[in-house]
Each structure stands twice: as C-alpha cells, then as structure tokens.
C-alpha positions in Angstrom: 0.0 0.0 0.0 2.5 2.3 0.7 4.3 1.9 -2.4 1.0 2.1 -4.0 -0.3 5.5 -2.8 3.1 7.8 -5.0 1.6 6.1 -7.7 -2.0 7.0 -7.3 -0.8 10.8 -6.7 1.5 11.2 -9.0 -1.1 9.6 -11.9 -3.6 12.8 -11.7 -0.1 14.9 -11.9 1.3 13.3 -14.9 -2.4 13.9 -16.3 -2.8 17.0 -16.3 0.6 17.7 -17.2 0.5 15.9 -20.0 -3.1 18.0 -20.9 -0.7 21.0 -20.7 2.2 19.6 -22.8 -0.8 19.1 -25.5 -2.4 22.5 -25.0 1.0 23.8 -25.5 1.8 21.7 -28.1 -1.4 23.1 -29.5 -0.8 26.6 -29.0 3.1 26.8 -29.0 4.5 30.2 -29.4 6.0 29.3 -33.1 3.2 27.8 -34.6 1.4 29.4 -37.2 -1.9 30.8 -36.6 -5.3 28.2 -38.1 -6.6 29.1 -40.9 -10.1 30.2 -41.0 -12.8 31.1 -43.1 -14.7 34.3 -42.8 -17.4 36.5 -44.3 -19.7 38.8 -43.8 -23.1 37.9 -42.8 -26.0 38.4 -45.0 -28.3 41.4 -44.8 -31.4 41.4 -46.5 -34.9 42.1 -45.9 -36.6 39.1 -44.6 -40.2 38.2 -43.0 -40.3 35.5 -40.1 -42.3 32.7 -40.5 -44.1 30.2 -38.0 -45.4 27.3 -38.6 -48.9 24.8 -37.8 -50.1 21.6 -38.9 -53.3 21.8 -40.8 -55.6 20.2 -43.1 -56.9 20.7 -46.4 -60.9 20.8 -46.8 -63.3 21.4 -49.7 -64.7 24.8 -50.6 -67.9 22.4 -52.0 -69.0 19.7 -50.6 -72.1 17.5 -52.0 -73.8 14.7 -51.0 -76.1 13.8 -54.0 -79.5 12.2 -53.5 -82.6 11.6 -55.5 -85.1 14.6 -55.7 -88.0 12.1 -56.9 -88.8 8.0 -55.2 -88.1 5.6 -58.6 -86.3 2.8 -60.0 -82.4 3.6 -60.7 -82.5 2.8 -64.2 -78.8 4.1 -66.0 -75.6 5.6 -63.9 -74.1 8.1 -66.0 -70.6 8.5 -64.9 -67.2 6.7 -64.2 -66.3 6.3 -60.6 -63.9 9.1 -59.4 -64.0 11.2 -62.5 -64.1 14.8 -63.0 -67.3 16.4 -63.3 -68.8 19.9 -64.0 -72.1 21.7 -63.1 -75.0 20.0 -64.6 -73.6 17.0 -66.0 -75.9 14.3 -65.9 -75.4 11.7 -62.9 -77.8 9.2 -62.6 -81.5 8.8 -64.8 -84.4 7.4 -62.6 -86.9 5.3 -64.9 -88.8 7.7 -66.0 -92.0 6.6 -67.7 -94.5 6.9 -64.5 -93.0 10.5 -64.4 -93.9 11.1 -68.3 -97.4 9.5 -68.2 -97.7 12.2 -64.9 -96.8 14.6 -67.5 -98.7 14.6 -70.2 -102.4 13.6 -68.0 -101.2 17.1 -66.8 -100.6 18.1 -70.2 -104.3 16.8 -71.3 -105.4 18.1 -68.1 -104.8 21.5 -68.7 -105.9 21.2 -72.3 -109.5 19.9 -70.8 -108.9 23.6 -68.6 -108.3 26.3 -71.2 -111.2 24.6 -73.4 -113.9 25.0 -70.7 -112.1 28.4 -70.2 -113.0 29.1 -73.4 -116.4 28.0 -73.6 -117.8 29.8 -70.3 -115.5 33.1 -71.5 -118.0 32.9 -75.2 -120.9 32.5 -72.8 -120.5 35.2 -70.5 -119.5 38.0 -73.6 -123.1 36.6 -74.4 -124.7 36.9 -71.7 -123.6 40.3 -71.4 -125.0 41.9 -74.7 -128.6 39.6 -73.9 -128.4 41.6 -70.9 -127.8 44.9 -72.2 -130.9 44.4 -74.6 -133.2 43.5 -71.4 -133.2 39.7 -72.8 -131.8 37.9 -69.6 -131.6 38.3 -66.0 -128.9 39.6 -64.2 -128.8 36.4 -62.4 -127.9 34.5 -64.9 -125.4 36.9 -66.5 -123.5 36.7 -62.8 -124.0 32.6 -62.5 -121.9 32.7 -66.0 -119.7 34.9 -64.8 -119.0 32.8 -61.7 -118.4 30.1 -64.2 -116.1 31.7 -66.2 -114.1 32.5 -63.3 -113.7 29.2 -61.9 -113.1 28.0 -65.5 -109.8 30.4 -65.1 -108.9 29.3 -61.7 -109.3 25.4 -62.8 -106.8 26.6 -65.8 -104.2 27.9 -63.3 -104.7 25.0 -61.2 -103.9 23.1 -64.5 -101.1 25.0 -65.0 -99.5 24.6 -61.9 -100.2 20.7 -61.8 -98.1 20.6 -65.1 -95.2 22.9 -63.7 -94.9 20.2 -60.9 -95.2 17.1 -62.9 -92.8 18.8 -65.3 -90.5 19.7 -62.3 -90.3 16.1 -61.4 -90.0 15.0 -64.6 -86.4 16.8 -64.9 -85.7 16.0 -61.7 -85.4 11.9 -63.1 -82.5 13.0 -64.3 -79.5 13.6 -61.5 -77.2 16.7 -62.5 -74.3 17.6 -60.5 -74.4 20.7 -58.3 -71.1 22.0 -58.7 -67.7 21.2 -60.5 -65.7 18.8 -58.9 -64.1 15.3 -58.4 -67.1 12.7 -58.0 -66.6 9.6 -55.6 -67.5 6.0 -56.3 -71.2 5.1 -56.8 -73.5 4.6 -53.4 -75.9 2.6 -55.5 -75.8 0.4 -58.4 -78.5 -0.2 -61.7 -81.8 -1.3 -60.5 -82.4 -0.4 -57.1 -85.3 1.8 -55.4 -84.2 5.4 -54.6 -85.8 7.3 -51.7 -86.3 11.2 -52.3 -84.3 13.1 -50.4 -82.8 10.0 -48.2 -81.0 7.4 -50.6 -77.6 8.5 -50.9 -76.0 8.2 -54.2 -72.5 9.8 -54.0 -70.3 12.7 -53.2 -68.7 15.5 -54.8 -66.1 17.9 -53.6 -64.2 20.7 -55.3 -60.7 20.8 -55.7 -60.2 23.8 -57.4 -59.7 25.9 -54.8 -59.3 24.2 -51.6 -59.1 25.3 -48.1 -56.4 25.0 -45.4 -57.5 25.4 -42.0 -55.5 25.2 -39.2 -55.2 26.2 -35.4 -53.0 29.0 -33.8 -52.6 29.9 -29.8 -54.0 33.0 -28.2 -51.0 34.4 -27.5 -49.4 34.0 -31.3 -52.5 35.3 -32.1 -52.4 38.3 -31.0 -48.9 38.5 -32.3 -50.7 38.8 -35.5 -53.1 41.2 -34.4 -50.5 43.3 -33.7 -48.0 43.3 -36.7 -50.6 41.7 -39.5 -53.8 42.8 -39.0 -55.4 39.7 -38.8 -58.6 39.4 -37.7 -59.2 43.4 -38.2 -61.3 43.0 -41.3 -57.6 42.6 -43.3 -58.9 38.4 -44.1 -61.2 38.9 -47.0 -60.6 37.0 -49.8 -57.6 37.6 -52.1 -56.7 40.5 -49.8 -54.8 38.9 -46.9 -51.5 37.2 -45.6 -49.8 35.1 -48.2 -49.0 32.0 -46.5 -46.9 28.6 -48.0 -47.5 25.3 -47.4 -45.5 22.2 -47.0 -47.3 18.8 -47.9 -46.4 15.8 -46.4 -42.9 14.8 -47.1 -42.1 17.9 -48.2 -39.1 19.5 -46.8 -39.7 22.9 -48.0 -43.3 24.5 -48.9 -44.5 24.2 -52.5 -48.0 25.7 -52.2 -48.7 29.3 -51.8 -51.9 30.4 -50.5 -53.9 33.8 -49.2 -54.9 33.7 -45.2 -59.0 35.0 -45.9 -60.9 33.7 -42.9 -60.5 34.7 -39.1 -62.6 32.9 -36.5 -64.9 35.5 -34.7 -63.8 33.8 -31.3 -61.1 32.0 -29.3 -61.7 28.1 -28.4 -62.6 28.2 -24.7 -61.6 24.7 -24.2 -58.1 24.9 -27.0 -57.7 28.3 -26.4 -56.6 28.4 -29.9 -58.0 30.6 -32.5 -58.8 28.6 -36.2 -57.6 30.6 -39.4 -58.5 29.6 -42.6 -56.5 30.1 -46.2 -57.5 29.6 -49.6 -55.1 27.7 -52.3 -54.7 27.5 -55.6 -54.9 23.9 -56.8 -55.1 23.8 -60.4 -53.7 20.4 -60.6 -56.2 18.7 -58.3 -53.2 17.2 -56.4 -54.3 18.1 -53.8 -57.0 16.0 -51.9 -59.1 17.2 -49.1 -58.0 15.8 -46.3 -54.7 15.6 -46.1 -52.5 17.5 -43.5 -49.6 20.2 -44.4 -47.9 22.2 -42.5 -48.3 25.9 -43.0 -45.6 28.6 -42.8 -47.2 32.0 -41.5 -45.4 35.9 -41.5 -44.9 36.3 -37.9 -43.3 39.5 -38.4 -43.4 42.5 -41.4 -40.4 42.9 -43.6 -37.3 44.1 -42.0 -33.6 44.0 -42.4 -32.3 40.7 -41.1 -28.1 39.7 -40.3 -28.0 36.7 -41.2 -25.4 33.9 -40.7 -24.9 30.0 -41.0 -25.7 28.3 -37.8 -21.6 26.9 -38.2 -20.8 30.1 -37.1 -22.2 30.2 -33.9 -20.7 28.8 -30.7 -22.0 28.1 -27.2 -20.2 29.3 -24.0 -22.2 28.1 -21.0 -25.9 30.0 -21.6 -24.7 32.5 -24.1 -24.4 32.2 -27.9 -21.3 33.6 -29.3 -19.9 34.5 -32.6 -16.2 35.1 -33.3 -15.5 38.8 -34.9 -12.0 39.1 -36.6 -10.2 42.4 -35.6 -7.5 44.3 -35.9 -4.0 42.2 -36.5 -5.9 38.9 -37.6 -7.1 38.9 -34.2 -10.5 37.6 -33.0 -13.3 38.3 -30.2 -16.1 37.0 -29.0 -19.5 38.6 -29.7 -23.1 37.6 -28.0 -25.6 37.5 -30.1 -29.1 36.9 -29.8 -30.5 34.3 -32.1 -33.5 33.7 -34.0 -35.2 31.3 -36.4 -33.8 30.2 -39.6 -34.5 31.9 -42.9 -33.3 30.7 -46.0 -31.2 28.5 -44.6 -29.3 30.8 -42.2 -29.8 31.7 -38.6 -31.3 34.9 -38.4 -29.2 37.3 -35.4 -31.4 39.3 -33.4 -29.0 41.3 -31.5 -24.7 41.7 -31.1 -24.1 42.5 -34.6 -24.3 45.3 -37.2 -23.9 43.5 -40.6 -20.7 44.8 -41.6 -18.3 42.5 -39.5 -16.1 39.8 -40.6 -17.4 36.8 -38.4 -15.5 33.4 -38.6 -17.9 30.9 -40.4 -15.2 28.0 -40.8 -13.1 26.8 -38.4 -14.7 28.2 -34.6 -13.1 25.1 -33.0 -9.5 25.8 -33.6 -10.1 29.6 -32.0 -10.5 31.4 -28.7 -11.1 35.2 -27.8 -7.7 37.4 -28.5 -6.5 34.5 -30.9 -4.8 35.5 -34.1 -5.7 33.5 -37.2 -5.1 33.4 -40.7 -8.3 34.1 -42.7 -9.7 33.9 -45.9 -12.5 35.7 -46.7 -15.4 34.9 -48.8 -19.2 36.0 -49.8 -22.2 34.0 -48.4 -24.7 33.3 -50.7 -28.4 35.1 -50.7 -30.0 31.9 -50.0 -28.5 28.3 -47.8 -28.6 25.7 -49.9 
C-alpha cells in the first residue's frame, strides 16, 4: 500500500501535465496561426415565419340524393371522374313521371277549353243583358263560371309545372364542379327522395387550409398583421406557404382569408382559414400540411450560417476578426432560420467579418489566418 499511494498521486499529476504539454503543443508560441474562413453575414430584408399543422378541406362539398322515389334505371358517370355543373349523374326510370306529365298536359288542355267555352258565354250573356233579354242572375251565375273555368286553368297549370318539375328531376345533375366519388348505389335499385344517398362530390379547385393558432401568437398577429381586423377577405390577406407531407420545403402558396370570430374556450386556440390554388387537383381534401405563416413585417435581417455560432455556458457567441488577424467573442441573440441561415437578433451590425469556418480551432484574443469569402443570398 504504501508503495501504491506515490503512484496513485502522481497519476492525476502526470495527467494533467500531460493535458498541458498538448495544450502547448497546440498553441506553441512558433506555430502558425489556423486558418479560417470568414465572411460577412448576409443582410437582407426578410419576414419571419411560424409554422402549424393543418388540413386541407373542400370549398364544396355535395352529397347527391334523389329529388323524386323511382327505379335507378342508368348511372351516367365513371367512378372518381371529374365532373362539372349539370352534367348528368344518374337517370331514374322515367315513364311513371312522363305519363304524370302529359295527364297534366291533357289536363290543362281539358282547362283552357272549358275556359274558353264559359269566357264565349259570358260576352253573351252580357250583350242579352244589355238588350233586357236575360236576368242579371244568370249573367252573374256565367260569370262565376267563367271564373272558376280560369282558376281550374291555373290549377292546371301549376299541376303541369310540378309534374314537369319532377320530370327533370329523373335526371340527377351535378351541383357544382368537382371530383365525383364512387357510386352509393348500383343499376336497378329503389331510390328514396331526399334520403338514398348516391354519391359525393367535392371541389378541388380551390381548396381550403384550415388550421389552429394559440392566443397568445394570435395576437402576435393582431398586432403586426392585422389579422382578424377585417384585413382576411378573400384575395386580400396574408400570403402563407405550405408544406405537404414529405415535403421539406413548402411548395403551395396560399392567401390567409378567414379569421374565427372567437377563441376556443376549451383549446384556447383561435382557427384561421387560407385559400389555395390547386389547379392540378393534387391536392385532396384531407390531407394534413404544415403551414408557414409571416410572424413579423419585412425588416432588415443579419444573417449567418448556424456553423458560425458557438455556445459558451448560456450564451451564444460568434467570433469577430479584428484588428492584426485577431478575434473576439460577440453575444448574439439568435433567431429562427431563414433561407437556410440563422437569423441574429441582437450583437451584430452587418458589416463584421465573423468566422464561419473553423470556430473550433479559435479562442477570444486569438490570431488567425483568414480567408475571406461572400455567403450566398440563400443556404442551400
């Protein structure tokens, strides 16, 4: 044991003398400065974005039933096909609704003739009665006649409009433009009026994104958008971009036109709604995306990759290249990333030389040997 214990002391001295031989070694008066890479950072006006998960629903949405009870004679359409306002469906059997049609047809033939009859009889009536030749009785009896001839004729006429009505209404046209879904019923079974459900349509062409944002964000955008201050109508508000699933950057681009008039008691979130173009019908309703929102107006952003920045304990730093090749630190105050660079908040100006290549090799008061170059607009 006791020759043991000089051991175990001197092992921790040998340790960290050896950590200073290499920090030496590392940093020895005659070695040449590391080489480094620096650049300005990028200034440019840029916007902030945040981002939500949302999903994509139909501007129209129809479930198609029958407007009359028959027979489902013929199906007019291929399952999942495009279809446009008043296109033709689905065709009920239509001969009880034609034999309705013309009995009211004849029916209001039968009308306008007995119409015409008590009209000839009353203008005689009235001269008889001008010459003293009949009563006045019976000159208002055919009057009364003639009247009810001409009601029974609008009666008629109606009777016809209806039977008409559902005549047309054998024939199922499609209520808007849109993608149609797969037949609900096949060739040859009854249809109910108003409660057999024959199958869907939604439009694609524009779509809507919906999606949820907290209170507090919300009034974020209050305050620097205007949303929600009557700014949300339709072609006239934020532009927002979209992400689809898979997607790593957003491929959509869409206008922010509908505001919620309250805030979810039990979310506490507030549900926006955008409009997108979708002229490809790629889009399907119902899939999620993920939206990217202005969180901020335009403003001059510094810019820099996030290579270039360093921790040291809770602070961010940045390394500034001085006078005599020499570098200090800077804090800086970070923010999100925009175009592929980390956008600085506070700590820097624009116009420094900051190290971008190379931070590990350095320390504050350090010289180096740098090369300079030019950061792109845009991170690829």
């Amino acid at each position: 044991m006791r020759s043991l214990r000089p051991l175990l002391l001197l092992t921790p001295l040998m340790a960290f003398a050896l950590l200073g031989a290499g920090t030496a070694s590392a940093q020895m008066p005659g070695a040449p400065p590391p080489s480094v890479t620096v650049a300005k950072p990028v200034v440019k006006e840029i916007v902030e974005q945040d981002q939500y998960t949302g999903r994509f629903d139909p501007i129209e949405f129809v479930e198609v039933r029958a407007r009359v009870t028959g027979y489902l004679d013929k199906i007019m359409f291929q399952d999942g096909a495009n279809v446009k306002k008043g296109d033709v469906l689905f065709i009920i059997d239509r001969r009880p609704y034609k034999a309705a049609l013309e009995q009211a047809q004849a029916a209001l033939t039968s009308a306008k003739a007995r119409l015409s009859f008590t009209q000839t009889d009353l203008e005689r009536a009235q001269v008889l009665s001008r010459g003293g030749n009949i009563s006045e009785q019976v000159t208002d009896q055919r009057r009364q006649a003639s009247q009810t001839a001409q009601a029974d004729v609008d009666s008629a006429e109606a009777a016809l409009r209806n039977a008409q009505l559902n005549y047309d209404f054998t024939e199922v046209k499609s209520p808007i433009n849109g993608r149609i879904s797969q037949r609900l019923v096949t060739e040859g079974n009854i249809v109910i009026t108003d409660q057999t459900r024959l199958t869907t349509i939604v439009s694609l062409d524009p779509i809507y994104f919906g999606y949820t944002v907290d209170e507090r964000s919300f009034l974020k955008y209050q305050n620097t958008l205007g949303i929600g201050m009557g700014q949300t109508q339709r072609g006239k508000g934020a532009p927002i971009l979209i992400a689809l699933s898979g997607e790593e950057k957003p491929t959509r681009k869409g206008t922010l036109d509908f505001v919620d008039n309250r805030v979810d008691n039990a979310t506490g979130t507030v549900l926006l709604r955008a409009t997108v173009e979708n002229p490809d019908g790629f889009i399907k309703p119902g899939l999620f995306g993920i939206v990217s929102m202005p969180a901020t107006k335009p403003y001059q952003g510094i810019l820099l990759p996030d290579e270039a920045v360093s921790a040291n304990q809770d602070k961010r730093i940045v390394y500034v290249l001085g006078e005599g090749d020499k570098v200090s630190a800077k804090v800086v105050k970070l923010g999100p990333i925009v175009d592929g660079y980390r956008v600085i908040r506070e700590g820097l100006k624009g116009d420094e030389q900051v190290v971008i290549n190379g931070v590990a090799k350095i320390r504050p008061g350090a010289q180096v040997k740098p090369e300079t170059t030019e950061l792109p607009p845009t991170k690829k």
